[in-house]
C-alpha positions as CSV (number, residue, x, y, z in Angstrom):
1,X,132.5,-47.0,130.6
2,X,130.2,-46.0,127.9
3,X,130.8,-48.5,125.0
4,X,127.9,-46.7,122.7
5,X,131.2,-45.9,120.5
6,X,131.0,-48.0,117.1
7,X,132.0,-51.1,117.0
8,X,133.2,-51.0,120.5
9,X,133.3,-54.4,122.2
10,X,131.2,-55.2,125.3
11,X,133.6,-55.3,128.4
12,X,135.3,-58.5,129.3
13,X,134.3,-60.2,126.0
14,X,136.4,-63.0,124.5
15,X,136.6,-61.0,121.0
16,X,139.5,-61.6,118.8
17,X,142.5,-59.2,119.9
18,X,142.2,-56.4,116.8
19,X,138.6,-56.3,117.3
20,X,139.9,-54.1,120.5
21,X,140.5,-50.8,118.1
22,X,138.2,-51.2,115.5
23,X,136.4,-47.8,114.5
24,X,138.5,-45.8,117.4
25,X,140.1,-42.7,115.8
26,X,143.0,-42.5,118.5
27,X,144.9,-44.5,121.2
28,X,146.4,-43.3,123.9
29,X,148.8,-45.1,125.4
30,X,150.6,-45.6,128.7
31,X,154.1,-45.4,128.9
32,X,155.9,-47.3,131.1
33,X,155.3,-51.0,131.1
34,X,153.2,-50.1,127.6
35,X,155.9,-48.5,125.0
36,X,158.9,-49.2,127.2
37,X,160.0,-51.7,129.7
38,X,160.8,-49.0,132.1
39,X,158.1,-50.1,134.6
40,X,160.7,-52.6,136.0
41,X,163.2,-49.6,136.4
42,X,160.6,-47.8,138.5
43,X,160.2,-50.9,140.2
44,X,163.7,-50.9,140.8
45,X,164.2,-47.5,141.7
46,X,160.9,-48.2,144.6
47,X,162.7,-50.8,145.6
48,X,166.4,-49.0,146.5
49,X,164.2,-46.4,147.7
50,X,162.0,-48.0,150.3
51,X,165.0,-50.6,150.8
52,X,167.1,-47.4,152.2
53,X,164.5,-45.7,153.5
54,X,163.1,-48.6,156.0
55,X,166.3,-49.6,157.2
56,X,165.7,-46.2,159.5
57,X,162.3,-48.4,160.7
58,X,163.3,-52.0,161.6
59,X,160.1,-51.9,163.5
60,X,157.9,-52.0,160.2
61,X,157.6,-55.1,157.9
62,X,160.3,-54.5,154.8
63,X,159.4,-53.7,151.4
64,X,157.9,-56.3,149.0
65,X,157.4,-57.1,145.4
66,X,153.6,-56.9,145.9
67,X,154.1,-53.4,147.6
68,X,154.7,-51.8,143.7
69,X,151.3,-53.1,142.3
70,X,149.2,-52.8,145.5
71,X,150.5,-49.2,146.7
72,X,153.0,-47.2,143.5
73,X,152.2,-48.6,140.1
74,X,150.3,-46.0,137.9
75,X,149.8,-43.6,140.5
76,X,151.9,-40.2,140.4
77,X,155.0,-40.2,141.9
78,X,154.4,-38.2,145.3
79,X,150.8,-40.1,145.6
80,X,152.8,-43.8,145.5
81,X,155.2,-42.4,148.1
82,X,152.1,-41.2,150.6
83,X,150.0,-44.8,149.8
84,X,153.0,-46.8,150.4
85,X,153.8,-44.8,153.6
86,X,150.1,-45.0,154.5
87,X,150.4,-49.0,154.0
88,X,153.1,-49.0,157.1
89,X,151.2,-46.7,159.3
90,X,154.5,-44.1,158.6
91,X,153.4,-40.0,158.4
92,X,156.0,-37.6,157.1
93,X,155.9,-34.2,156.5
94,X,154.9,-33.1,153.2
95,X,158.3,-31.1,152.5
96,X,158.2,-28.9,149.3
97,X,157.9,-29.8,145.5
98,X,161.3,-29.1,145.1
99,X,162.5,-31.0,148.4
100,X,165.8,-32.1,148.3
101,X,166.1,-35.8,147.7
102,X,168.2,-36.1,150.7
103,X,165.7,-34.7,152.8
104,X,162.8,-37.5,154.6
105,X,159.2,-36.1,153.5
106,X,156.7,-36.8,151.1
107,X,158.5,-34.5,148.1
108,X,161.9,-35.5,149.6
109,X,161.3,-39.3,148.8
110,X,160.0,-39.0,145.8
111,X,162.5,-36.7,144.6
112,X,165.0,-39.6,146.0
113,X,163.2,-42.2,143.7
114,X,163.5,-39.8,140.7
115,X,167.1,-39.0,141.0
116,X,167.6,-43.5,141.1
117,X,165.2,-43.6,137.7
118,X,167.1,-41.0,136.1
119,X,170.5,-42.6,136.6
120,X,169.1,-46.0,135.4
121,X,166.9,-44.6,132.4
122,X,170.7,-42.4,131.4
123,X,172.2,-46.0,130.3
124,X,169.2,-46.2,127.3
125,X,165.8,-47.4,126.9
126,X,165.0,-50.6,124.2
127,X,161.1,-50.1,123.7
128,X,159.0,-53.5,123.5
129,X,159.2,-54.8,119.9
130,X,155.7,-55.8,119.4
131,X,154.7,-52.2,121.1
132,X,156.7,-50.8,118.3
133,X,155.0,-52.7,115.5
134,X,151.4,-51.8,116.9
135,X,152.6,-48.2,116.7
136,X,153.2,-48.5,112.9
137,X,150.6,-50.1,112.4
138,X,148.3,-47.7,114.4
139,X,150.3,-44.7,112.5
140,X,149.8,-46.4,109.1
141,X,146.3,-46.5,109.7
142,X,145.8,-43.0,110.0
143,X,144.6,-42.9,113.7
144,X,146.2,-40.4,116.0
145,X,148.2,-41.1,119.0
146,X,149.4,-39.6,122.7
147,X,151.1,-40.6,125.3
148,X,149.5,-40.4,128.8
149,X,151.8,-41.0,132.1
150,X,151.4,-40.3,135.3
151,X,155.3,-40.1,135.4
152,X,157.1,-36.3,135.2
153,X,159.8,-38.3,132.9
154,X,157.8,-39.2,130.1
155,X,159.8,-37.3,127.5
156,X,162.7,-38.1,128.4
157,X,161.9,-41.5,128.5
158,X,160.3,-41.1,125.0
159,X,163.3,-39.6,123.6
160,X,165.8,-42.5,125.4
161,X,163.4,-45.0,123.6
162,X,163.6,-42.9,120.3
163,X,160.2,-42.8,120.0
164,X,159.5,-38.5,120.9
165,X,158.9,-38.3,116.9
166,X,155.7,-40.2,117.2
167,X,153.9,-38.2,120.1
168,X,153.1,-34.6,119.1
169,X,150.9,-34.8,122.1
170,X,152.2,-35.8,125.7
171,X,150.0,-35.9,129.0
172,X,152.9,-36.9,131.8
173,X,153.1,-35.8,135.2
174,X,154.2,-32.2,134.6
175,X,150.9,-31.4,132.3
176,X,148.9,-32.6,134.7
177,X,150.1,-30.3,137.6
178,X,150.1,-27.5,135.4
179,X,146.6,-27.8,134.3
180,X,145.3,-29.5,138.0
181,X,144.5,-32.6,136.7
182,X,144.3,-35.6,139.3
183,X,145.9,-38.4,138.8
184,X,144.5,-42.1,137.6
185,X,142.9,-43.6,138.7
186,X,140.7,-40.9,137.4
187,X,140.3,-40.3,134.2
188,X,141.2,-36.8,133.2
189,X,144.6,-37.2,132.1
190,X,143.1,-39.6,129.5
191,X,140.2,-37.2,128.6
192,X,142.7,-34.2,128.4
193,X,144.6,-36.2,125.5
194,X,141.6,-36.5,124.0
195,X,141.1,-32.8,123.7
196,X,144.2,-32.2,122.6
197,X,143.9,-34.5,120.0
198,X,140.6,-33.0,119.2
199,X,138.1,-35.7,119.6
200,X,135.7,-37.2,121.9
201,X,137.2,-40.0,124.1
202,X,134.3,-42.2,122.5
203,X,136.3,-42.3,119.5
204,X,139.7,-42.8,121.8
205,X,141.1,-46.5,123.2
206,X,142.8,-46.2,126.4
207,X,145.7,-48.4,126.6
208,X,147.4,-49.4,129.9
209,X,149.0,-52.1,132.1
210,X,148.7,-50.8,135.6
211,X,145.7,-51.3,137.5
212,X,145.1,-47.4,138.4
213,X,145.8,-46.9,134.8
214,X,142.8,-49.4,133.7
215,X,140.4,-48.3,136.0
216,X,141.2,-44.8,135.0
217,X,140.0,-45.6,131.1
218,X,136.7,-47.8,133.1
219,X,135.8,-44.7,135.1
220,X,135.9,-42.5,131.3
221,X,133.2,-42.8,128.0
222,X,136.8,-44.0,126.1
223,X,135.8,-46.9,123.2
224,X,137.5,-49.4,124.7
225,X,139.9,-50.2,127.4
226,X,143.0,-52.4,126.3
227,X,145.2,-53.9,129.1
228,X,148.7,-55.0,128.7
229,X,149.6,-57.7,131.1
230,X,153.1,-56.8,132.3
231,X,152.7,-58.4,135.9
232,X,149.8,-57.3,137.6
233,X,147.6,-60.1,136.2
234,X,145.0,-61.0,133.3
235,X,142.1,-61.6,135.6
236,X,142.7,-58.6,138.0
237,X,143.2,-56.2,134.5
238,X,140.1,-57.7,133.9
239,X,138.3,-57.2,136.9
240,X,139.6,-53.1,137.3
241,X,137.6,-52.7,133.7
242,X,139.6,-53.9,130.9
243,X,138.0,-54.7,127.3
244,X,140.5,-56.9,126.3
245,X,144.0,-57.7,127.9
246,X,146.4,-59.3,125.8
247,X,150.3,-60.6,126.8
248,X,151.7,-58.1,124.3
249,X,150.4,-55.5,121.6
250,X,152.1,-57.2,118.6
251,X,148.4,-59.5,119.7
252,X,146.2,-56.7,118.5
253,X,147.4,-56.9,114.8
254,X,145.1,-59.1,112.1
């Protein structure tokens, strides 16, 4: 990461927390697991997924917790379902985008896991409290903001979470199809915000809790890289690139 951006503190330093976003113009958040506590409801929905879908193949060792942060988490949706696959020695066929969700492929799967999200994330979302506060604050600053996800239900999730007001720009999983973007752990999606937000991602924090999602804001020139540690770990957030990796963001306010 080039951290030539002022102010910009050195990778893995012990700075205080707000020291994180001093002199960035932007932040661009994650979504799930960032803003909302969806990431346990894709989590969930893995789970029921791979659960069902393994049942078919007593032969292979069942799904575990560890499977979601070593395989899925941060990745797009039809990439988590080939890398968990991969993990079991399983090949599918590839299927269609539009597969249905009834159908066993690649696209069929993970067309399975977004019908289970959906009809969890339909119930409401509560965003995280502190997340909320480091928004306004961020807002009230005057720096500008974006959401990027590797998920294709980022909006909707943003507008569950009342929170769509906020975002005039979104990079999910539909944006970066249409513009043939890969997904993180590189770090176009990130540096596509950027652009449409008009400035260079040296002026631009990258903020994630996902490993994929951190190494995608290390393998950028972003000012900084701010981890959120939902799960996956403090010293493994730290280790995949992270500037700073705090419990919650409420932690980044003076």
């Amino acid at each position: 990461m080039n951290n030539s951006a002022h102010n910009a503190p050195a990778l893995g330093t012990a700075t205080p927390a707000s020291e994180a976003w001093t002199g960035a113009s932007a932040i661009l958040f994650d979504l799930d697991g960032v803003l909302t506590p969806t990431a346990t409801v894709h989590e969930q929905a893995w789970k029921e997924l791979f659960d069902g879908f393994l049942a078919g193949h007593p032969e292979v060792e069942g799904y575990r917790e560890s499977d979601y942060f070593d395989h899925i988490d941060g990745k797009p949706r039809f990439d988590g379902v080939r890398d968990f696959l991969s993990s079991r020695s399983i090949q599918l066929p590839e299927g269609p985008l539009d597969d249905d969700p009834g159908n066993v492929t690649v696209q069929g799967l993970g067309n399975r896991k977004n019908r289970i999200f959906n009809d969890i994330v339909s119930a409401g979302v509560e965003p995280f409290e502190g997340s909320v506060r480091f928004l306004e604050a961020v807002l009230a600053r005057g720096l500008k903001v974006a959401v990027v996800s590797s998920s294709r239900n980022a909006p909707a999730v943003l507008a569950a979470a009342g929170l769509s007001s906020h975002f005039p720009v979104v990079v999910d999983g539909v944006v970066a199809a249409r513009e043939g973007l890969p997904g993180k752990p590189s770090p176009a999606t990130y540096a596509y915000a950027a652009e449409l937000l008009g400035l260079p991602s040296a002026e631009c924090v990258v903020v994630e809790d996902a490993v994929s999602g951190v190494q995608a804001g290390r393998a950028g020139t972003f000012h900084s890289v701010i981890g959120v540690d939902r799960g996956a770990g403090r010293e493994v957030l730290l280790d995949a690139g992270a500037t700073f990796v705090v419990n919650d963001l409420a932690e980044l306010l003076p």
